[in-house]
N, CA, C and O atoms as CSV, one atom per row, in Angstrom:
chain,resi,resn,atom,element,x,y,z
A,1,UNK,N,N,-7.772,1.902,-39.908
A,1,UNK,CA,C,-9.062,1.359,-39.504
A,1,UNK,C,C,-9.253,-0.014,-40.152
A,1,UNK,O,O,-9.045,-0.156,-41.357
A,2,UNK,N,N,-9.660,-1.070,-39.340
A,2,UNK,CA,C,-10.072,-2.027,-39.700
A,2,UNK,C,C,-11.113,-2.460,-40.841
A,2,UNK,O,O,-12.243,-2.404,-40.355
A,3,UNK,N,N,-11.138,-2.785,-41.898
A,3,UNK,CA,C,-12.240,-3.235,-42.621
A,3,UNK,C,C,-12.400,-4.594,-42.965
A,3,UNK,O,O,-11.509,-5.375,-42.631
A,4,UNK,N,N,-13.779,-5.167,-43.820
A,4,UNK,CA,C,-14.324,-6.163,-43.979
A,4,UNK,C,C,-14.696,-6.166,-45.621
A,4,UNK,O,O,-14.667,-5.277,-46.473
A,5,UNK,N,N,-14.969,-7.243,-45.648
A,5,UNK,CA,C,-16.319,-7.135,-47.026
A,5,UNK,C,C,-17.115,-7.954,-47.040
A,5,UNK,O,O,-16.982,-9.178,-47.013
A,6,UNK,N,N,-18.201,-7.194,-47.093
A,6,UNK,CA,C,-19.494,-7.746,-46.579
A,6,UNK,C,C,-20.967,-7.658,-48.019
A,6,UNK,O,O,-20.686,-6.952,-48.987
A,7,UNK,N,N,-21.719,-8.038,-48.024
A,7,UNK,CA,C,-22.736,-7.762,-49.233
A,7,UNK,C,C,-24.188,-7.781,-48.051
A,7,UNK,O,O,-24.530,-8.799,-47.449
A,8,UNK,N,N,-24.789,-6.610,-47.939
A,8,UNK,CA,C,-25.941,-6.716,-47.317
A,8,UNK,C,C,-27.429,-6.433,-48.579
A,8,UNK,O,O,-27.610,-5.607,-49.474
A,9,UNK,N,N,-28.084,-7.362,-48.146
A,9,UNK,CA,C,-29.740,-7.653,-48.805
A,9,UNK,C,C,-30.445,-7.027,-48.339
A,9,UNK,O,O,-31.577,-7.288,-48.747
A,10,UNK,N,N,-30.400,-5.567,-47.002
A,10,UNK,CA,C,-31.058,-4.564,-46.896
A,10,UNK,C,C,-30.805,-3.711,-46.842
A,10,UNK,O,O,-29.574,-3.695,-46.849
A,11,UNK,N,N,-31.350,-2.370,-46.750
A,11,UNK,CA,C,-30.870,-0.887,-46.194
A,11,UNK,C,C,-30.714,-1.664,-44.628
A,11,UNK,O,O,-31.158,-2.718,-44.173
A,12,UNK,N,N,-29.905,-0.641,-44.109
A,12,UNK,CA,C,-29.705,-0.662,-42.575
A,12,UNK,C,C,-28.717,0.446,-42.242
A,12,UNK,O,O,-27.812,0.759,-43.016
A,13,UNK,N,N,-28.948,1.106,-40.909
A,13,UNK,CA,C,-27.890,2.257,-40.218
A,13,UNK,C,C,-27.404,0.943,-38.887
A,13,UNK,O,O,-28.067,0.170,-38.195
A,14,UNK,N,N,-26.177,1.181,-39.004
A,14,UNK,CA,C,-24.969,0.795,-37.998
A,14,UNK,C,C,-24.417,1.582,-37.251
A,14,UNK,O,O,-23.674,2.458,-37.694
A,15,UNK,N,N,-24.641,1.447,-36.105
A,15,UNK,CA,C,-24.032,2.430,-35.080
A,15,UNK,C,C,-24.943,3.320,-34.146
A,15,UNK,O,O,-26.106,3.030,-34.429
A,16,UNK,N,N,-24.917,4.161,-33.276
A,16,UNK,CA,C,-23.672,4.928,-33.250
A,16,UNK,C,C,-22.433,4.102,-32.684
A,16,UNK,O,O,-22.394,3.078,-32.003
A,17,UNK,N,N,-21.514,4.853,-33.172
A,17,UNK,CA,C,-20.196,4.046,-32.367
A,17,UNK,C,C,-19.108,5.422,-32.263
A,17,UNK,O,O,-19.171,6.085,-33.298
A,18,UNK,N,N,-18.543,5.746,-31.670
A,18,UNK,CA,C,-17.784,6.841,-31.224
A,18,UNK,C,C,-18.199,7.771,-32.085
A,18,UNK,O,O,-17.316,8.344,-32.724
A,19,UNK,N,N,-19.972,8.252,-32.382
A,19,UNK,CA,C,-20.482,9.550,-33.123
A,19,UNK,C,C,-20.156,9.327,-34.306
A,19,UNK,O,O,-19.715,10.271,-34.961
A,20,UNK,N,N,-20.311,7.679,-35.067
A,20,UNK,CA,C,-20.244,7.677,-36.208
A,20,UNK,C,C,-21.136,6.957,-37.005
A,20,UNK,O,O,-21.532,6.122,-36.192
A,21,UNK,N,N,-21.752,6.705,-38.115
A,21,UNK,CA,C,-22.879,5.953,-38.132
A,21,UNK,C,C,-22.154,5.228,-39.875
A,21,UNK,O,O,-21.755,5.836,-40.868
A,22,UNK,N,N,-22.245,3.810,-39.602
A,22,UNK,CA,C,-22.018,3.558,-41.102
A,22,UNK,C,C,-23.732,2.911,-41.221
A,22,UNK,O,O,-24.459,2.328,-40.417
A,23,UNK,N,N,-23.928,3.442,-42.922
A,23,UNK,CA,C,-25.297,3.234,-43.121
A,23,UNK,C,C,-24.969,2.312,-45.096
A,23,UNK,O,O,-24.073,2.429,-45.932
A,24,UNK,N,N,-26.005,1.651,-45.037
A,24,UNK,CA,C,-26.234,0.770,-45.757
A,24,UNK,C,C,-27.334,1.547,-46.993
A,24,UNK,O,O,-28.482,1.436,-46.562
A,25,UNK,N,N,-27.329,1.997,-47.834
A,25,UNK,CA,C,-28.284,2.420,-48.693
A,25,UNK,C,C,-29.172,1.804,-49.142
A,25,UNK,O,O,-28.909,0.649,-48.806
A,26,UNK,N,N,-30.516,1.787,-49.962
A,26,UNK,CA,C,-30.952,0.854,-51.050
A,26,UNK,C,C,-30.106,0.378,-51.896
A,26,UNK,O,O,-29.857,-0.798,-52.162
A,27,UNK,N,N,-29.498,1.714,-52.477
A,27,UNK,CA,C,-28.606,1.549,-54.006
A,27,UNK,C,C,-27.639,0.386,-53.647
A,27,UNK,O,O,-27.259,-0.322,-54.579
A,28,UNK,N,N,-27.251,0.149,-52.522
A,28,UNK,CA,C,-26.108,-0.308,-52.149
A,28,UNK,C,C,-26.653,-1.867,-51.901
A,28,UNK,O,O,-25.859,-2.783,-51.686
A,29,UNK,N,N,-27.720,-2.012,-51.941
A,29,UNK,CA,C,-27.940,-3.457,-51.366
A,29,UNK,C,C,-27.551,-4.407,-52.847
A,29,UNK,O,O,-27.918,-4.071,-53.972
A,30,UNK,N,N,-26.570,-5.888,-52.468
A,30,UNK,CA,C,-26.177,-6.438,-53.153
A,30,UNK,C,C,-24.867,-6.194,-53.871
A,30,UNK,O,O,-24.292,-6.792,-54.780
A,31,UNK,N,N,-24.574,-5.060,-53.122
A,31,UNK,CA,C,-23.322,-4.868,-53.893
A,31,UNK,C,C,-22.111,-5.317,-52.562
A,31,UNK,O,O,-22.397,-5.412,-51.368
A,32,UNK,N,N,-20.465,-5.588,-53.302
A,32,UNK,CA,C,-19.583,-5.573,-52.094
A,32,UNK,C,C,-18.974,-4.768,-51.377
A,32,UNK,O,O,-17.777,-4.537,-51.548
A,33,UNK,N,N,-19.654,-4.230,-50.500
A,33,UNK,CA,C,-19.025,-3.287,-49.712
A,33,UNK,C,C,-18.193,-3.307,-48.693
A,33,UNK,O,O,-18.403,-4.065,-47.745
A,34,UNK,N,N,-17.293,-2.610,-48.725
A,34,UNK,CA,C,-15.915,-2.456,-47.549
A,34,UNK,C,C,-16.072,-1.956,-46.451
A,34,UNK,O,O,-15.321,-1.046,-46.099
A,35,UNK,N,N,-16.976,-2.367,-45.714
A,35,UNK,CA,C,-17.152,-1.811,-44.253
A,35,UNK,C,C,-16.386,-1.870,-42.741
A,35,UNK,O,O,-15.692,-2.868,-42.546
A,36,UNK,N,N,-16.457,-1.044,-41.856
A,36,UNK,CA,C,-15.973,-0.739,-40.974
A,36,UNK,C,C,-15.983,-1.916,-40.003
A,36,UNK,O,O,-17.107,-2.325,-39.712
A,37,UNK,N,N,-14.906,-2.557,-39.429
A,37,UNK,CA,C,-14.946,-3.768,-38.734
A,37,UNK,C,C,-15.481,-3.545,-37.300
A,37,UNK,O,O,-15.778,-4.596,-36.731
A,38,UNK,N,N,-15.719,-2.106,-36.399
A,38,UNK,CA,C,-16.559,-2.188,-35.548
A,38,UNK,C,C,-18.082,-2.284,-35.581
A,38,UNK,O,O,-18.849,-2.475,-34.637
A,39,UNK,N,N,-18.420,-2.065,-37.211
A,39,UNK,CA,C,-20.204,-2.452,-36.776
A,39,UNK,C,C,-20.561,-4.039,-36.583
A,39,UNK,O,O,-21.744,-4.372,-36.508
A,40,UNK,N,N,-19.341,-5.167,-36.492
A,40,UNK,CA,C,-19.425,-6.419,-36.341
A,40,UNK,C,C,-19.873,-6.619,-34.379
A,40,UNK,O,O,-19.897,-7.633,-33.682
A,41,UNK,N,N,-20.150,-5.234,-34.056
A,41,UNK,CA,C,-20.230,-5.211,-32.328
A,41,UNK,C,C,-21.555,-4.706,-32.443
A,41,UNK,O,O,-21.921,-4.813,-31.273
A,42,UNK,N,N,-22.522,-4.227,-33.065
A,42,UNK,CA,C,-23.437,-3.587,-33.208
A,42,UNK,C,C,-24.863,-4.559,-33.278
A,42,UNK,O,O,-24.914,-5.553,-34.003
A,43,UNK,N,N,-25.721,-4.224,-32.629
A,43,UNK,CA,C,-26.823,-5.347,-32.645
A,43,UNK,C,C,-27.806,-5.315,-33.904
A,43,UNK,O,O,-28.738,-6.110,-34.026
A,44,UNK,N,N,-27.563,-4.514,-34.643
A,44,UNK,CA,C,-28.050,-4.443,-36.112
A,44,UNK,C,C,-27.250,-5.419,-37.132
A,44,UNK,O,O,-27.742,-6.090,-38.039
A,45,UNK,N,N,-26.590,-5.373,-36.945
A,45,UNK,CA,C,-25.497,-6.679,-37.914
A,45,UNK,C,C,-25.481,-7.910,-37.362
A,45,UNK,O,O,-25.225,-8.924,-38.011
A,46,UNK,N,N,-25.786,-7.891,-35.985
A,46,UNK,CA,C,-26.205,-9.479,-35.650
A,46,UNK,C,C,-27.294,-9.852,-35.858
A,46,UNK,O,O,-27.378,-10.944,-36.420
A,47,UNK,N,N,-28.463,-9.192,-35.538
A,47,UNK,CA,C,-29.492,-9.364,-35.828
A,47,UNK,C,C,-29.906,-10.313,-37.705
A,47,UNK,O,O,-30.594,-11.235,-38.145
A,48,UNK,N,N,-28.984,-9.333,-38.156
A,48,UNK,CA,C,-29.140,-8.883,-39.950
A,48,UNK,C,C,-27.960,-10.443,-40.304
A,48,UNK,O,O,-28.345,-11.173,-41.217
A,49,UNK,N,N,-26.916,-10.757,-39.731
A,49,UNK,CA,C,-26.211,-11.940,-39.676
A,49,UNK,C,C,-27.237,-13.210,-40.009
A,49,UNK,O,O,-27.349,-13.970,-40.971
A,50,UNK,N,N,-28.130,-13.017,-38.368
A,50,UNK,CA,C,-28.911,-14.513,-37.941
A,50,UNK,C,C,-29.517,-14.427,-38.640
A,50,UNK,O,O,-29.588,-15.531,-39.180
A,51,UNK,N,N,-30.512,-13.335,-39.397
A,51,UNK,CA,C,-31.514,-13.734,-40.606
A,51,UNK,C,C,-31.236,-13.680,-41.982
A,51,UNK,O,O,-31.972,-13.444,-42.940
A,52,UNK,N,N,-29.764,-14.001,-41.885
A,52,UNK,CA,C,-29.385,-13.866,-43.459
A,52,UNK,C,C,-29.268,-13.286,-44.791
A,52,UNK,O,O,-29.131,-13.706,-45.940
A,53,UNK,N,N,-29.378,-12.126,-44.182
A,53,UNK,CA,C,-29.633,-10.822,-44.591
A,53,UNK,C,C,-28.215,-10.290,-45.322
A,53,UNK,O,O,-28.152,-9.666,-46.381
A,54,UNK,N,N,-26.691,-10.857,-44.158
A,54,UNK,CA,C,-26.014,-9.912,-44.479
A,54,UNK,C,C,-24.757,-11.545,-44.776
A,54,UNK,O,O,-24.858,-12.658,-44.261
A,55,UNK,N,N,-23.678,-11.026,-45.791
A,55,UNK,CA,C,-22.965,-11.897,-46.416
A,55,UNK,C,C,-21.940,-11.901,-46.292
A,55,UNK,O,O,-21.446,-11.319,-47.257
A,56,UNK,N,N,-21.030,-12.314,-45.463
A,56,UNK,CA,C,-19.253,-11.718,-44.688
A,56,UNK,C,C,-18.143,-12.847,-45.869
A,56,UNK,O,O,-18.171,-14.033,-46.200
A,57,UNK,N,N,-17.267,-11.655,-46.181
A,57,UNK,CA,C,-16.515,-12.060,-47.180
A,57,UNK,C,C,-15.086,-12.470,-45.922
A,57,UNK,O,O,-13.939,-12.041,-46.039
A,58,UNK,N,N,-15.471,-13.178,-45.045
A,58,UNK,CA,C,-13.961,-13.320,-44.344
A,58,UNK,C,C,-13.020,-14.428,-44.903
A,58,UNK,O,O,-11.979,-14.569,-44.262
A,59,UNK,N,N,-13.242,-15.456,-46.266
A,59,UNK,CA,C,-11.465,-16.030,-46.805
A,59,UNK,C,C,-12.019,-14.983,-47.947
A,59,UNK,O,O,-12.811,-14.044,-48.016
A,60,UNK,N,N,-10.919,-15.881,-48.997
A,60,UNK,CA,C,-10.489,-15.225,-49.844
A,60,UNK,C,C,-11.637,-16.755,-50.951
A,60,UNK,O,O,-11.976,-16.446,-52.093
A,61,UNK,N,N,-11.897,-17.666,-50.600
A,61,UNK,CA,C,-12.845,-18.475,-51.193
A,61,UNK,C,C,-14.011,-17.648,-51.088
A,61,UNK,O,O,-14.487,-16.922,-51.961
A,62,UNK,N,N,-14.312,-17.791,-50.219
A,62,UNK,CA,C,-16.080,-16.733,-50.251
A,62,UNK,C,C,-15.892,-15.508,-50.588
A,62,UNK,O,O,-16.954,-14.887,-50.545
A,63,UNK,N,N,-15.066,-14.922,-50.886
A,63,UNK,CA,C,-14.970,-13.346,-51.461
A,63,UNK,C,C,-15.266,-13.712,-52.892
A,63,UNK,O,O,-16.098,-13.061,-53.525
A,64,UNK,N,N,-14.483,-14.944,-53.542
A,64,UNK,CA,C,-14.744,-15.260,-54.764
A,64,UNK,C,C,-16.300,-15.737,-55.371
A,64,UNK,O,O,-16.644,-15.512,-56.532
A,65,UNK,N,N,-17.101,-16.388,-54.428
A,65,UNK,CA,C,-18.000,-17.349,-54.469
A,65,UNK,C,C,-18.806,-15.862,-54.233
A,65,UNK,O,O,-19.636,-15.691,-55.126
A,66,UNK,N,N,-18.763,-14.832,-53.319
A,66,UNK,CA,C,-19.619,-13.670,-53.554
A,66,UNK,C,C,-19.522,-12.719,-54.535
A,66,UNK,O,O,-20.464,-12.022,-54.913
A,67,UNK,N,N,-18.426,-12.677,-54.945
A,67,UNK,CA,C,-17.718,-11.662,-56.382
A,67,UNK,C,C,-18.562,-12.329,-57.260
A,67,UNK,O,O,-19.352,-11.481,-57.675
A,68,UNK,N,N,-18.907,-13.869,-57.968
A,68,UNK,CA,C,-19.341,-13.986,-58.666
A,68,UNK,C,C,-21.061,-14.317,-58.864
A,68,UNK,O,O,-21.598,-14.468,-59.961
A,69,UNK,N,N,-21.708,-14.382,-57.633
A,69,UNK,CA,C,-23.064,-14.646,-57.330
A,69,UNK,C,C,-23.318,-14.239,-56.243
A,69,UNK,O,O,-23.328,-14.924,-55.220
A,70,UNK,N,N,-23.623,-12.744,-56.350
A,70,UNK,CA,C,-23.580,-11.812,-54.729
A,70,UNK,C,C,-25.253,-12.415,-54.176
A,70,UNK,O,O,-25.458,-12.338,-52.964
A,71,UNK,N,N,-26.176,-12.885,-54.903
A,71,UNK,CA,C,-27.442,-12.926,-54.992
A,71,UNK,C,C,-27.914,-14.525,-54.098
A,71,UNK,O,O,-28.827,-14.689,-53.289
A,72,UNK,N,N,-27.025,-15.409,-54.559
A,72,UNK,CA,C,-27.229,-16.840,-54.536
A,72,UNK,C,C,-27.563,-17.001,-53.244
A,72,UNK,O,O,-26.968,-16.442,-52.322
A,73,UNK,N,N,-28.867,-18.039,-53.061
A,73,UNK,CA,C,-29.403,-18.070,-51.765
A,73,UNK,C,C,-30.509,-17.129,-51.107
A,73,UNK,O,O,-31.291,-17.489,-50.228
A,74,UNK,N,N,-30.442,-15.854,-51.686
A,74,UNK,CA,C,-31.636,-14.700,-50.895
A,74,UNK,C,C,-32.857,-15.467,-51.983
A,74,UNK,O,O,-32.823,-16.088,-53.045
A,75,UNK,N,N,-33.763,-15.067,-51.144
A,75,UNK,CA,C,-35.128,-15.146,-52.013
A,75,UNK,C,C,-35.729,-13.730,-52.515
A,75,UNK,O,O,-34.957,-13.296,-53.370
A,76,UNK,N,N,-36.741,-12.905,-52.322
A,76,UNK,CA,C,-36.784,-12.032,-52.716
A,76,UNK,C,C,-37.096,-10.938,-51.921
A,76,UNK,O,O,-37.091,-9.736,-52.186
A,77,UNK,N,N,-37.371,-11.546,-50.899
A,77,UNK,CA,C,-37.233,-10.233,-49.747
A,77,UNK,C,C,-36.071,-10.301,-48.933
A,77,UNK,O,O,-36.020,-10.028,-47.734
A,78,UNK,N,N,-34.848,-10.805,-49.891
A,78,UNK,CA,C,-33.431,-10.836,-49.195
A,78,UNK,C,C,-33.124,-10.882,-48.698
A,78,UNK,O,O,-32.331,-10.024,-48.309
A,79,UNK,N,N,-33.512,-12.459,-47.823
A,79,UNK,CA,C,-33.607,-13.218,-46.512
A,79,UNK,C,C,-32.821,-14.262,-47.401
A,79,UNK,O,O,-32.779,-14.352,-48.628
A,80,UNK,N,N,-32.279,-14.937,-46.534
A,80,UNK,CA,C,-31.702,-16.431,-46.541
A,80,UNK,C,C,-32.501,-17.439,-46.958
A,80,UNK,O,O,-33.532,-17.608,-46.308
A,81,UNK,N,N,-32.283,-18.164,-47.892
A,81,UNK,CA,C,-33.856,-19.196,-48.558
A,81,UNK,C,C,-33.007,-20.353,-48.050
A,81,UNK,O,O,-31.805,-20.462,-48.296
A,82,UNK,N,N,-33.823,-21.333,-47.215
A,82,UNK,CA,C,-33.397,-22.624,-47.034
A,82,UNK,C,C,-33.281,-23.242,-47.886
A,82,UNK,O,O,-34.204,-22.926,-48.637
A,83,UNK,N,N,-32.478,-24.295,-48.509
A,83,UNK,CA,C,-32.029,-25.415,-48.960
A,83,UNK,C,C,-33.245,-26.218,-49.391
A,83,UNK,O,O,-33.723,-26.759,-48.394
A,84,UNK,N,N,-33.878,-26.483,-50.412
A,84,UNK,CA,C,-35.425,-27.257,-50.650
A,84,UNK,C,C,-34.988,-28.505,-50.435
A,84,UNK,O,O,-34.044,-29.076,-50.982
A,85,UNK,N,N,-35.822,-28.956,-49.499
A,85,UNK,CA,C,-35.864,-30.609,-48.936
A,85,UNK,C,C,-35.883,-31.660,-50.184
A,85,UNK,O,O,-36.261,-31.063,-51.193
A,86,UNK,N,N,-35.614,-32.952,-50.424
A,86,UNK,CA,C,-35.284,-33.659,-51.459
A,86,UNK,C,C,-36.648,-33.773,-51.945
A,86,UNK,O,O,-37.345,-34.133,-50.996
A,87,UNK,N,N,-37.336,-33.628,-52.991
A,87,UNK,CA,C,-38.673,-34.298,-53.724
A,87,UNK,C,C,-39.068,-35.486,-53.402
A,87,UNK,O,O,-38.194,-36.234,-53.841
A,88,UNK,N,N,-40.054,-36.242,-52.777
A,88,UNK,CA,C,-40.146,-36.910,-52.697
A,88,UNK,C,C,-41.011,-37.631,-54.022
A,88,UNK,O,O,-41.225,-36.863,-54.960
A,89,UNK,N,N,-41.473,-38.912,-54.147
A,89,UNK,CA,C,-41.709,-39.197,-55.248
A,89,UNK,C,C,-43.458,-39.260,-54.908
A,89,UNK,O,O,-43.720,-39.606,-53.756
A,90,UNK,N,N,-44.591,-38.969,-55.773
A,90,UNK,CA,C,-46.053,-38.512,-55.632
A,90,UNK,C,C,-46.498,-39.682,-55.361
A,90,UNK,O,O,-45.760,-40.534,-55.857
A,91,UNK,N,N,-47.681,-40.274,-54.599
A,91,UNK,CA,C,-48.125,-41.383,-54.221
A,91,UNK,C,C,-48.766,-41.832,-55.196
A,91,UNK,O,O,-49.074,-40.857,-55.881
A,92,UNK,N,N,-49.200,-42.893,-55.719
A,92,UNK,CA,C,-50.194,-42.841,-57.064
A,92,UNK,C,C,-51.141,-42.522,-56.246
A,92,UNK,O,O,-51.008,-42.499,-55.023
A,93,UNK,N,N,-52.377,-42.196,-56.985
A,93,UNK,CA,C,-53.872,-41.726,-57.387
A,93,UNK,C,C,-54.622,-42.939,-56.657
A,93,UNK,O,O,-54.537,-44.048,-57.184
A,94,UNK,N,N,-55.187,-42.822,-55.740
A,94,UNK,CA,C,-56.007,-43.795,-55.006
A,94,UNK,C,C,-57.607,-44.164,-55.841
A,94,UNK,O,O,-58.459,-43.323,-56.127
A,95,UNK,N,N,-57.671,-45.468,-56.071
A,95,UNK,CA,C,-58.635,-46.068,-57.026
A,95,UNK,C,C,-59.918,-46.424,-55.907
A,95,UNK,O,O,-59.983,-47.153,-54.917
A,96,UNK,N,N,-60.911,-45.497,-56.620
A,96,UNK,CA,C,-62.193,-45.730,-56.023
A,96,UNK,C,C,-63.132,-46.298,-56.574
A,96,UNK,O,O,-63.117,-45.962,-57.759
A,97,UNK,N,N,-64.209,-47.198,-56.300
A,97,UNK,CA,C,-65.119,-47.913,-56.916
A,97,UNK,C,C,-66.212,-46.734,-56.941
A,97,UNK,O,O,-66.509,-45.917,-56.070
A,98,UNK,N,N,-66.768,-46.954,-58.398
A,98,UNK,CA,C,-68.276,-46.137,-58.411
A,98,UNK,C,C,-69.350,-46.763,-57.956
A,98,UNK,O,O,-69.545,-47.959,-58.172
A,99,UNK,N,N,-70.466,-45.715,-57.012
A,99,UNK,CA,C,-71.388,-46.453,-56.240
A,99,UNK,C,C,-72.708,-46.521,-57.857
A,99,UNK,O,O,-72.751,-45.812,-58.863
A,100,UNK,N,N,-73.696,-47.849,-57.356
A,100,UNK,CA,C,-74.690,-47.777,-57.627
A,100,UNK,C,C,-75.355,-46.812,-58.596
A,100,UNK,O,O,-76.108,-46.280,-57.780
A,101,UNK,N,N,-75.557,-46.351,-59.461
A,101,UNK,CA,C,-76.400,-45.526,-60.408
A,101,UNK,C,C,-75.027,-44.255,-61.059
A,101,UNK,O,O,-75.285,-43.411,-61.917
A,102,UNK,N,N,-73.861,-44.393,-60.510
A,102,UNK,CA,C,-73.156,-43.491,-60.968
A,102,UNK,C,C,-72.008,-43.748,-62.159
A,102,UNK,O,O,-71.181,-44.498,-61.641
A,103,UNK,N,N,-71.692,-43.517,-63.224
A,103,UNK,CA,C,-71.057,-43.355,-63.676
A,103,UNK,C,C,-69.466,-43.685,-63.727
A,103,UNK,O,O,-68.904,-42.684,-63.283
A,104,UNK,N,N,-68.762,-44.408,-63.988
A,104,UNK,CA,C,-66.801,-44.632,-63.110
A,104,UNK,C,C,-66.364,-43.679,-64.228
A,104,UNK,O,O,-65.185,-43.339,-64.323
């Protein structure tokens, strides 16, 4: 049988697929798991793909880069966190004149 390694950021059930169901635990979320290469046909793993949910160890570079920071990138509801846009620099403080009887 074909396998993968994959790190998923949720519970999830995969399948059915010929009366078999591979399922994703809590305990299991974040860890690397060796899963079955037909739930890559399953609309739960695509779904879980596009929202970044789930983490495919296909070289042998990203197996490493996930072996050592399975986490990097989820936020905390273990979704995919975009990339924070560059800081831009704060405008100064716009200088107002005090009216008539008030105080500057």
């Amino acid at each position: 049988m074909d396998t993968f390694l994959m790190i998923c950021s949720v519970a999830a059930d995969f399948g059915p697929y010929r009366g078999e169901l591979y399922r994703v635990r809590p305990q299991d979320i974040g860890i690397m798991l060796q899963a079955p290469a037909w739930i890559k046909d399953t609309m739960m793993y695509k779904w879980l793909l596009a929202d970044g949910a789930i983490k495919v160890a296909d070289t042998a570079e990203k197996q490493k880069e996930l072996e050592n920071d399975p986490l990097k990138g989820l936020g905390a509801d273990g979704k995919a966190q975009e990339e924070p846009a560059e800081e831009q620099p704060a405008k100064p403080a716009r200088k107002t004149r005090a009216k008539k009887g008030e105080e500057a």
